[in-house]
N, C-alpha and C positions, 0 to 999 in steps of 0.2 A: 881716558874715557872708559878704557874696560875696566878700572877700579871701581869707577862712579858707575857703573851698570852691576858690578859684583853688588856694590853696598845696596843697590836697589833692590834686587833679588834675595838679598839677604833680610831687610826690611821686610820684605813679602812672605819669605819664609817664618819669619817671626810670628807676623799677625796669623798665618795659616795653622800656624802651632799653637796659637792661645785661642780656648774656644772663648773664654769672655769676651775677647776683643769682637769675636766676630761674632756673638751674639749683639754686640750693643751696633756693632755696624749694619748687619740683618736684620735680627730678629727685633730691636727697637721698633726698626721702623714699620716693619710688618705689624707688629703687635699693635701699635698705634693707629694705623690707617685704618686698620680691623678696628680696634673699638670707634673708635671715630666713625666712623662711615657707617656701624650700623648701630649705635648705639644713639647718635647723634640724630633724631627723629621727630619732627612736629604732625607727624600722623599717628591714630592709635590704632593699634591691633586687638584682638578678643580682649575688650576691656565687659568685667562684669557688671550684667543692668539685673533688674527686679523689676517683674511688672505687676503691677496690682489690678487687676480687672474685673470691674462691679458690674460688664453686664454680662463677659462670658457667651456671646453670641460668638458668629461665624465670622465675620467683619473681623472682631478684637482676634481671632485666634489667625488670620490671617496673614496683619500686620504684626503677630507675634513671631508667625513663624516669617516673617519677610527679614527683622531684624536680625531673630538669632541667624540665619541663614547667610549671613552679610560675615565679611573676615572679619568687618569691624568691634561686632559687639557679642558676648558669649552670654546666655538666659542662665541667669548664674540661678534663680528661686523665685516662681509664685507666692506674692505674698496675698494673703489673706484678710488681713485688716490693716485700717490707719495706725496701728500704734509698733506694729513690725514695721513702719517702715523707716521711723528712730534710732531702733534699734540693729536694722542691716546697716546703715550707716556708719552708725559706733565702732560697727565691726571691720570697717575699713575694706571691707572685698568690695562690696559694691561700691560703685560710680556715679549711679542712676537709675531712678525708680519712674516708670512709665505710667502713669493712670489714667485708666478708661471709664468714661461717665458710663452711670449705668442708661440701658437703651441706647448703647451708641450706636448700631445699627437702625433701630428704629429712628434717631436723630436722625442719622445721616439719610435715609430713605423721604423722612415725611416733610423734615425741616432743612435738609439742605446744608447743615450746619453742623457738626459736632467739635469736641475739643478734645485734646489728648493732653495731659498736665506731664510734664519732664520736671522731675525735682533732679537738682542737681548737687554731687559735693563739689563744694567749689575751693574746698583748701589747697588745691594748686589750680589757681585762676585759668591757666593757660589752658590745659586738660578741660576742664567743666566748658568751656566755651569750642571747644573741637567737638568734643561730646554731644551739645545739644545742636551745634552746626549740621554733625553727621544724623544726628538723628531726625533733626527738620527736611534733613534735603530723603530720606529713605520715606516719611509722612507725605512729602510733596510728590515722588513717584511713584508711590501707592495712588496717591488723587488722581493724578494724570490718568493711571492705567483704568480707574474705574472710570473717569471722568469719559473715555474713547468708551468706554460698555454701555452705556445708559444716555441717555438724552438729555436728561437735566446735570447742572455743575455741582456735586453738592462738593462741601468744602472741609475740610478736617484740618481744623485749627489750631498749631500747638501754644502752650501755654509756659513757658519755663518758669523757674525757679529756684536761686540760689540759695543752697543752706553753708552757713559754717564763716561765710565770707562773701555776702551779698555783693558789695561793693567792689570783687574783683582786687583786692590790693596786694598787687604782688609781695610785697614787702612782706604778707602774713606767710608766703611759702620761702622768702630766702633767708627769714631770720632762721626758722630754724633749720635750714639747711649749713646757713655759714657756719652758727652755733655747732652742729653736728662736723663738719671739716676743720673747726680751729681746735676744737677738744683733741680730734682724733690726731690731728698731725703735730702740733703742739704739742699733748703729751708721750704722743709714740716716739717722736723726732728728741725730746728731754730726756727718758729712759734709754734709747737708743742707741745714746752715747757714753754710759755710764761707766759701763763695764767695761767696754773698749777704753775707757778714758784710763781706767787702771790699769790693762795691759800697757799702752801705751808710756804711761809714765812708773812703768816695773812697780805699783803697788801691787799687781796682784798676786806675787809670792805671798807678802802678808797674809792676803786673804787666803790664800792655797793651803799654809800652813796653822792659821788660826782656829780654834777650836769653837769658832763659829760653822753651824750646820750650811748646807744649800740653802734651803728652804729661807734659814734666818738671811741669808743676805740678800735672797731675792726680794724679801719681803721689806728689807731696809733701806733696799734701792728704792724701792717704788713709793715706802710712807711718805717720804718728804716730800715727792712731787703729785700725791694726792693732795695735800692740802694747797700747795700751788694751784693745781687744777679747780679745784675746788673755788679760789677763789675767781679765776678767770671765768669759770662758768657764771658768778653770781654776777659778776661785771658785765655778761653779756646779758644776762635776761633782766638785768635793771636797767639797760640802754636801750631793750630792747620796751621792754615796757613805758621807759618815760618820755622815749624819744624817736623812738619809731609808734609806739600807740597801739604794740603787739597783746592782744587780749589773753588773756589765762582763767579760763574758763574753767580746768579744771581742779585740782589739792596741789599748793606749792609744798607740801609736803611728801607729795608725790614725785614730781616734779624735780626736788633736790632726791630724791631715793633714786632715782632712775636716774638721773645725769651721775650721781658719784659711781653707780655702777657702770657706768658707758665709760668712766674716766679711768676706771680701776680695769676695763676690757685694754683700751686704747696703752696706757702703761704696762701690762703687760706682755701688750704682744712691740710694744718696744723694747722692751727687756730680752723677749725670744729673740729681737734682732739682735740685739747687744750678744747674746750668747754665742750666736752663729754669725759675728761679723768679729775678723782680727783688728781693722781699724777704725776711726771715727770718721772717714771718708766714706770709707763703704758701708757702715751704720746710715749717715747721714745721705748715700744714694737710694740703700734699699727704701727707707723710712719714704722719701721725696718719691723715688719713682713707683716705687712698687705699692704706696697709698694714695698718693696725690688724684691717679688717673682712676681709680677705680673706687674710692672714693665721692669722685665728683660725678663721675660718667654713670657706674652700679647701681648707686646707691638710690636713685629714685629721685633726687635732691633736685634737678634740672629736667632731666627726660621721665618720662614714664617707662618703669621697665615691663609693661606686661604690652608694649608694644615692640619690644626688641625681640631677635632672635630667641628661638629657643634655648640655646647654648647659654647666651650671656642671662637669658633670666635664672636658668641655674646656677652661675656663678654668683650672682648675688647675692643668693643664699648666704652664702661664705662669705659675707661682707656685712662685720656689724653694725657700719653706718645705716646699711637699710633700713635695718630693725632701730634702731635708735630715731632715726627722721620719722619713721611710723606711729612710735609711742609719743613724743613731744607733740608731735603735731594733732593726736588725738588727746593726750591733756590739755595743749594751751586753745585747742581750735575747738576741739569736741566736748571737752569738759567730762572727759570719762574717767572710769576709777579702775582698778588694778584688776575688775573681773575681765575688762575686754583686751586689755594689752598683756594678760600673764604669761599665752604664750613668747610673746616678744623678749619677754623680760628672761623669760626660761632661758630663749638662746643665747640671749648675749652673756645670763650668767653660766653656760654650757661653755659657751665659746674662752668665757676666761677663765674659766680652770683648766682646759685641754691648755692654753697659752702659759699659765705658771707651771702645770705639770712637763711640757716639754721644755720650759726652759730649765728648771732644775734638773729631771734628767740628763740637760746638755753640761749644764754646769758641775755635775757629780762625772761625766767622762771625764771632764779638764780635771778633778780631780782626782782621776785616777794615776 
């Protein structure tokens, strides 16, 4: 009995001494309930609206200031005329553009009656219908409150509006979210292994001593499984088109520019794993764990992130799926051109040079 007690203690002593072991036994699970719990949300926080108001009385500035004042919605710009309000959309910050008839106060006084028009994006179905919910129910206690002040009922009517995706069909927000997870983890998970696959099976003397550069073999790893990539994408957005009935509104020339560069992001920063992982196991956990969840959960693809903690909207930042479901979604939904997504494009080609430069860097110590 006291040998089987020693070997127990000696187990304990083990795991106490390995801090991985006991980060994947703590810190997993911690890490996980955290994004989950607050990541995981069907409410929206300061999500950004635009109101357009043609009569500019006391009424409309009222129920301006009633909304912005709300957690729910932040008064991201007055717009000015109908044709700004095409173009705040393109731009993907706003949500939702509020219009006020002109004389809505005089309506609402003489006729009892006026209307507020909510045009809504509705490129992720779920969001556009919380949106005008929240907005209808903050119009209906504004009526209430004046409705106790005056004698007569009058009534303020909203009018919604979906643009981008009328019909609500979810399918137009998970094609390209899937699209945007199979690239990423597919080709991070294919480069990820590459390297490691040569330690593994002692080729990578050869390469240690071969009078090929870093750079040239980073860049050898990854040609061959661009054009893989390459064609997986084209597979999805031809399935996505003929069989789901996904519209593409905007340049498929576009369209292939921006995916071959999300794919050339995604293979690269599998390569950084490869560089900093000794085996194919732990390439293949980093790859899974360490994109799978933040991926799905970050990226905007399922939840809205400008309803999440502050914390995690800033990590998102750092998460080039976000940017990638941003741009696709406003080529194939919005039908824009490279003026309104440049920034997008900027990061993700920022983010994959920082990813090849640190990988060769890693890979020029090994050659030290």
């Amino acid at each position: 009995m006291k040998r089987f007690t020693g070997f127990i203690k000696k187990e304990f002593y083990h795991i106490f001494r390995d801090t991985r072991s006991l980060f994947i036994l703590f810190g997993m699970p911690i890490a996980q309930v955290m994004l989950f719990g607050f990541a995981i949300t069907n409410e929206i926080n300061n999500v950004d609206i635009a109101f357009f108001d043609k009569s500019k009385d006391v009424t409309t500035q009222e129920i301006i200031n009633k909304i912005s004042a709300s957690k729910y919605f932040t008064n991201k710009q007055i717009i000015k005329n109908d044709k700004e309000i095409e173009t705040v959309f393109k731009k993907g910050k706003v949500k939702a553009v509020l219009i006020f008839d002109k004389d809505f106060s005089e309506k609402l006084t003489k006729e009892n009656k006026t209307t507020v028009q909510i045009i809504t994006d509705a490129t992720d179905p779920n969001t556009a219908n919380t949106i005008n919910n929240y907005l209808s129910s903050i119009l209906k206690n504004y009526q209430l409150v004046i409705n106790h002040q005056i004698k007569h009922s009058p009534q303020i009517n909203p009018e919604t509006r979906l643009i981008y995706n009328p019909e609500l069909k979810s399918v137009f927000t998970f094609v390209p979210g899937v699209m945007t997870v199979i690239l990423m983890l597919v080709s991070a998970m294919m480069t990820s292994i590459s390297i490691t696959r040569e330690k593994e099976m002692g080729t990578m003397e050869i390469l240690l001593v071969s009078p090929i550069k870093p750079f040239q073999v980073i860049l050898g790893k990854v040609f061959p499984y661009i054009f893989l990539s390459v064609i997986n994408a084209v597979v999805i957005v031809l399935l996505s088109i003929f069989i789901f009935k996904m519209p593409v509104e905007g340049s498929l020339f576009l369209l292939g520019f921006e995916s071959v560069l999300f794919i050339i992001n995604a293979l690269s920063l599998g390569i950084l794993i490869s560089t900093i992982s000794s085996t194919q196991q732990t390439a293949m956990m980093i790859s899974l764990m360490g994109l799978m969840l933040p991926v799905i959960l970050l990226s905007g693809f399922i939840f809205p992130i400008s309803s999440m903690p502050f914390p995690l909207q800033v990590i998102s930042h750092i998460i080039p799926a976000k940017w990638f479901i941003i741009i696709i979604k406003a080529i194939m939904l919005k039908g824009v051109g490279l003026s309104f997504i440049w920034k997008e494009t900027l990061i993700i080609l920022f983010m994959t040079l920082i990813f090849i430069t640190i990988s060769i860097k890693k890979y020029k110590i090994r050659l030290e």
